[in-house]
C-alpha positions as CSV (number, residue, x, y, z in Angstrom):
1,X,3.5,-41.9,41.2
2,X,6.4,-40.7,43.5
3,X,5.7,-38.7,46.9
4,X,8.2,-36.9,48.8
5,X,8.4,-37.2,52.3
6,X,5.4,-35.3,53.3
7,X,3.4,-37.5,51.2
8,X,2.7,-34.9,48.5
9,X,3.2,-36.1,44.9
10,X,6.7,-34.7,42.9
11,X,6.5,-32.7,40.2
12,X,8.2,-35.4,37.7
13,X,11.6,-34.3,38.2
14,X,14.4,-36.1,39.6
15,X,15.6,-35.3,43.5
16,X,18.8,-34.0,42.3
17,X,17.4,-31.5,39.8
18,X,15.0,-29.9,42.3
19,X,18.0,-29.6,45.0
20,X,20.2,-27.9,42.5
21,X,17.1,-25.1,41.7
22,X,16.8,-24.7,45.2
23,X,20.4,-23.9,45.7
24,X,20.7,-21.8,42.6
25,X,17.8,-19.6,43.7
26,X,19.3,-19.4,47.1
27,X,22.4,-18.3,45.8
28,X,20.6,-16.2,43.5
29,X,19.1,-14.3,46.1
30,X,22.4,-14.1,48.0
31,X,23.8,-12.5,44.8
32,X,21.3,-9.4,44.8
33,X,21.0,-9.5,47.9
34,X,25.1,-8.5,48.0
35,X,24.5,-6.2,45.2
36,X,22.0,-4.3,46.9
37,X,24.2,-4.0,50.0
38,X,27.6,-2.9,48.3
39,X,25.7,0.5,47.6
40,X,25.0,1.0,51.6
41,X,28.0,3.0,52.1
42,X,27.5,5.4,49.0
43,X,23.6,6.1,50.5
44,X,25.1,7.2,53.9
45,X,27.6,9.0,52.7
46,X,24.8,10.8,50.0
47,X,22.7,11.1,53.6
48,X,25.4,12.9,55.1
49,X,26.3,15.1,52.7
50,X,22.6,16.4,53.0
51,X,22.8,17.2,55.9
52,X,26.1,18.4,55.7
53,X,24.3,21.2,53.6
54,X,21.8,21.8,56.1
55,X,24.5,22.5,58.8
56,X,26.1,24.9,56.2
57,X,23.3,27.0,55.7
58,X,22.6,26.9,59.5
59,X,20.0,24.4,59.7
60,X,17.5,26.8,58.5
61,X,14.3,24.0,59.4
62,X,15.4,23.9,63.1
63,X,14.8,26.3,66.1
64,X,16.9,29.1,67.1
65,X,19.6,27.9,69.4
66,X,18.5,30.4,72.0
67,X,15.1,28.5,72.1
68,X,16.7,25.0,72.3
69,X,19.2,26.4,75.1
70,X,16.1,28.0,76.8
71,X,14.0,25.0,77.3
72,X,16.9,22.4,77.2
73,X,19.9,23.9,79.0
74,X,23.0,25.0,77.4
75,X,25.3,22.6,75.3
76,X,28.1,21.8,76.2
77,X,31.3,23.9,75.4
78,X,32.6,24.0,72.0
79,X,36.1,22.3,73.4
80,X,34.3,19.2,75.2
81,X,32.8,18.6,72.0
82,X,35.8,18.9,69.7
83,X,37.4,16.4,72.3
84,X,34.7,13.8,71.5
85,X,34.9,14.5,68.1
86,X,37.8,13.4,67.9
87,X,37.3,10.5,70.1
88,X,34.6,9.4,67.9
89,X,36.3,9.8,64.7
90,X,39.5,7.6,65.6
91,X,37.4,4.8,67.3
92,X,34.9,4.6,64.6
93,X,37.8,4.4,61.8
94,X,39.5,1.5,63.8
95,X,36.4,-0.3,64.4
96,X,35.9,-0.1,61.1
97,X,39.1,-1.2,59.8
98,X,38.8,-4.0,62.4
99,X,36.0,-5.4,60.8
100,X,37.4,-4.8,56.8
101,X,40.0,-7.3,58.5
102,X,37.9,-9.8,60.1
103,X,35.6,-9.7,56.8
104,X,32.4,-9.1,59.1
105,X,29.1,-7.8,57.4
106,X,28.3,-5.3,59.6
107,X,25.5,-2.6,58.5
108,X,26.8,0.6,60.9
109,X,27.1,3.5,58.0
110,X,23.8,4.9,58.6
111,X,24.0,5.2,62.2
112,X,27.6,7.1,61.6
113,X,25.2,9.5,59.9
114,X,23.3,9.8,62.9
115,X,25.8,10.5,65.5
116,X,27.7,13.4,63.1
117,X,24.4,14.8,62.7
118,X,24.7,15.2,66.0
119,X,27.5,16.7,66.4
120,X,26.8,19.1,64.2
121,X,23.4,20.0,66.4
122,X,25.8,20.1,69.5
123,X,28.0,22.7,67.5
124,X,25.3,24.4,66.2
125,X,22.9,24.6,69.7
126,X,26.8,25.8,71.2
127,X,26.9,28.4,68.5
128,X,30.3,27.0,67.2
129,X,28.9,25.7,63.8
130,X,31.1,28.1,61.9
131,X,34.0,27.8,63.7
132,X,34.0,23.7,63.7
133,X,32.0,23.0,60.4
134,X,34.8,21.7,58.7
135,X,36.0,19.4,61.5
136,X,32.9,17.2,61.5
137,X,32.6,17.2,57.8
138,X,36.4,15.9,57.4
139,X,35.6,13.4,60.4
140,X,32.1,12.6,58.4
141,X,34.1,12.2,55.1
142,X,36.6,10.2,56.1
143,X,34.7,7.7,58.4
144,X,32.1,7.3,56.1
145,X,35.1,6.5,52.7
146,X,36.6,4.2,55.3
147,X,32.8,2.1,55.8
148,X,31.7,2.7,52.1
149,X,35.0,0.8,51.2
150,X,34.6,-1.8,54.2
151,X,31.0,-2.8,52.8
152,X,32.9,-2.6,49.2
153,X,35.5,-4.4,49.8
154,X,33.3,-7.5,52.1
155,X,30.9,-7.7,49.1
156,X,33.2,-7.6,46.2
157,X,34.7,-11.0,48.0
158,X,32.0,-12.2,49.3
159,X,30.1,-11.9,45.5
160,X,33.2,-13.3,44.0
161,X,32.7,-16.5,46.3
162,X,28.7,-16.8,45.8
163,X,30.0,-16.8,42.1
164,X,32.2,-19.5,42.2
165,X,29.5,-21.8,43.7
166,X,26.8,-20.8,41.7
167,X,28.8,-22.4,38.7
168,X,29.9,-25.0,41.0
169,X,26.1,-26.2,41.2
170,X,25.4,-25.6,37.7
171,X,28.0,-28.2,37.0
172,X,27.6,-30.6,40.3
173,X,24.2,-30.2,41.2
174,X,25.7,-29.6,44.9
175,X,27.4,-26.8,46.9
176,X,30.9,-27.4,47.1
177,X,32.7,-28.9,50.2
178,X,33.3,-26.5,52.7
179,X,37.4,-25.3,53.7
């Protein structure tokens, strides 16, 4: 009987056919993986829109913003945080279109989430909700298409490759030769 090299006994089948399972489950899990993945952007953007109707009714689980202010301090003015608003939004968009172009997996939508929740708080604590609710949703909306079709985009390519070699070691046996 055969052994492998850690002196257990094979299972029967020939080296080349248990090398072409492992790489078929390994791509495999690559595929779902990816598949799982491509949906991250439409979850943070489902995430902020939940919020985004919390801020419109005033976050109605929170504190008063007079007992925030009281044992926090005031906010700071409605102006200095349109300014980083706005500061945010364009960096964040041209991060983001950096990496589409690079082709990087990156995971950052959720934590987008996270920092316009925040500004609405900071509006909402400053007692400019209504006034700027629309400027953090449109800044929300459209950094958060921009990352949903980033992770789109990277996965749709990136699926398309696994793909290829999957039927690459169905017919080989082996992953193909890298370019």
């Amino acid at each position: 009987m055969a052994e492998t090299t850690d002196n257990q006994p094979t299972t029967g089948k020939a080296p080349d056919q248990n090398q072409r399972e492992v790489l078929l489950k390994q791509i495999g899990a690559d595929i779902d993986r990816l598949v799982t993945f491509s949906n991250r952007g439409l979850w943070a953007l489902s995430l902020f829109m939940l919020v985004s109707m919390l801020a419109w009714s005033g976050f109605p689980l929170l504190p008063l913003p007079d007992t925030v202010t009281a044992s926090l301090g005031d906010p700071p003015p409605p102006h200095i945080i349109s300014l980083v608003l706005l500061l945010y939004t364009f960096s964040a968009i041209i991060l983001s279109l950096s990496r589409m172009m690079a082709g990087i997996e990156h995971k950052s939508s959720f934590c987008h989430v996270g920092y316009l929740t925040g500004f609405f708080l900071f509006y909402h604590f400053a007692k400019a909700l209504d006034d700027n609710y629309w400027a953090v949703f449109g800044a929300g909306i459209t950094i958060l298409s921009v990352e949903s079709y980033r992770i789109w985009s990277y996965c749709k390519e990136t699926l398309a490759r696994k793909h290829e070699q999957l039927e690459y070691v169905k017919k080989n046996g082996h992953m193909p030769m890298e370019e």
